[in-house]
N, C-alpha and C positions, 0 to 999 in steps of 0.2 A: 134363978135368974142367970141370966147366961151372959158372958164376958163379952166386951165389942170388941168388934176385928178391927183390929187396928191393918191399915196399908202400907207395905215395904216402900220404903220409899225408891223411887225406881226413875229413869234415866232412858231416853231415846236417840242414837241418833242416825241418820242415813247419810251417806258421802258416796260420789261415784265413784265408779270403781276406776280408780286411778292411785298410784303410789306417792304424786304428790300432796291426795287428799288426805291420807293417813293422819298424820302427826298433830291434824288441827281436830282431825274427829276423837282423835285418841284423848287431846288435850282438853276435849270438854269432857269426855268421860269421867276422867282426873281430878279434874273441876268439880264436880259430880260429887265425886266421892271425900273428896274435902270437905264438902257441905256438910257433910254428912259424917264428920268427926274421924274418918280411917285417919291412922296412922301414914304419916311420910313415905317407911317404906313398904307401907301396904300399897299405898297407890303408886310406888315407884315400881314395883314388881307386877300389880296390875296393867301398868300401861305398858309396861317392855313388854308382857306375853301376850296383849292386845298389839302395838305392832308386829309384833314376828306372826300373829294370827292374819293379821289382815293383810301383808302384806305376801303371805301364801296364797290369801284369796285372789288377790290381784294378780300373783304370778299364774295362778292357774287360769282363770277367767279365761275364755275363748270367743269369738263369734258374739252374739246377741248376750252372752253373760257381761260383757264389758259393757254393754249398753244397760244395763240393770243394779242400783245402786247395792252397797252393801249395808245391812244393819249392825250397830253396835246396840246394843241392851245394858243396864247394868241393873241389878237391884242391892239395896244394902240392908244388912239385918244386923242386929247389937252380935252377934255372932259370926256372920257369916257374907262374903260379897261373893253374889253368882253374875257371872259377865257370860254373854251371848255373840259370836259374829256369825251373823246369817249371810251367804254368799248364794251368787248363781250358775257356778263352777261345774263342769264335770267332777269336779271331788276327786279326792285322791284316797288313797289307802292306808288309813292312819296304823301306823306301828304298833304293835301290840307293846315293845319296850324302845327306848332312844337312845342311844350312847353318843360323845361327844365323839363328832366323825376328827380323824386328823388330823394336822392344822393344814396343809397345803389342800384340801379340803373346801371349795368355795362355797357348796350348798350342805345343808342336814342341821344344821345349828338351831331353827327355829323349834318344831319339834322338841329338843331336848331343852332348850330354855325354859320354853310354855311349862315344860312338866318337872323342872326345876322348879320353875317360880311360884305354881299354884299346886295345891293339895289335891285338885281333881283336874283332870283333863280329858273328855269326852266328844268326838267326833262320831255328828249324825250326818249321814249322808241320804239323802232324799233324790227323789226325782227333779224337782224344779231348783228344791233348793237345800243348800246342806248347813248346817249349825255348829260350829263349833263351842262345845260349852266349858266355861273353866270357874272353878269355886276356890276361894280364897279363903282359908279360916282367922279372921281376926282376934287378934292377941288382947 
């Protein structure tokens, strides 16, 4: 007899690409993931490396990408929370390492946060659309 699949429980949401949208879509995320038993600062370091993600998507976004919403994803697992932001960006050139640029320094800090905060940090870059995927191992 074989074991049922149980479903990750998992989490959608789409905001336009706008920097004022950020913080409400982040905050259901959050929302999300409290359901779902994480730890305080699991989803306090989930959503900081979800804004500095999305709010790279934004700054990149050019032309008909502004016109095209971004997605946040999340799924949770007794182990593991894997987060998605899918944008319609030209993409940029993810770092192969990040260092904390200097402080008189305005831009580079997102990058190196993300990959402070999560265990994985992975940048797909597509044609229409690029991914940015980050995994979280819970304690």
């Amino acid at each position: 007899m074989t074991e049922p699949v149980h479903p990750r429980p998992a989490f959608r949401v789409e905001f336009p690409c706008n920097l004022a949208e950020v913080r409400r879509a982040v905050g259901k995320v959050g929302h999300f993931l409290a359901a779902q038993g994480c730890a305080k600062s699991e989803i306090t370091d989930c959503e900081l490396a979800l804004v500095e993600g999305c709010n790279n998507a934004v700054a990149y976004a050019t032309g008909t990408g502004r016109q095209q919403p971004i997605s946040l994803e999340a799924e949770c697992q007794s182990q593991t929370i894997e987060l998605r932001i899918t944008d319609h960006t030209p993409g940029f050139d993810w770092p192969a390492s990040a260092h904390l640029p200097e402080p008189a320094e305005e831009r580079g800090r997102g990058v190196y946060l993300i990959r402070s905060l999560m265990d994985k940090a992975e940048y797909l870059r597509g044609k229409n659309a690029n991914t940015l995927l980050l995994r979280k191992i819970r304690r």
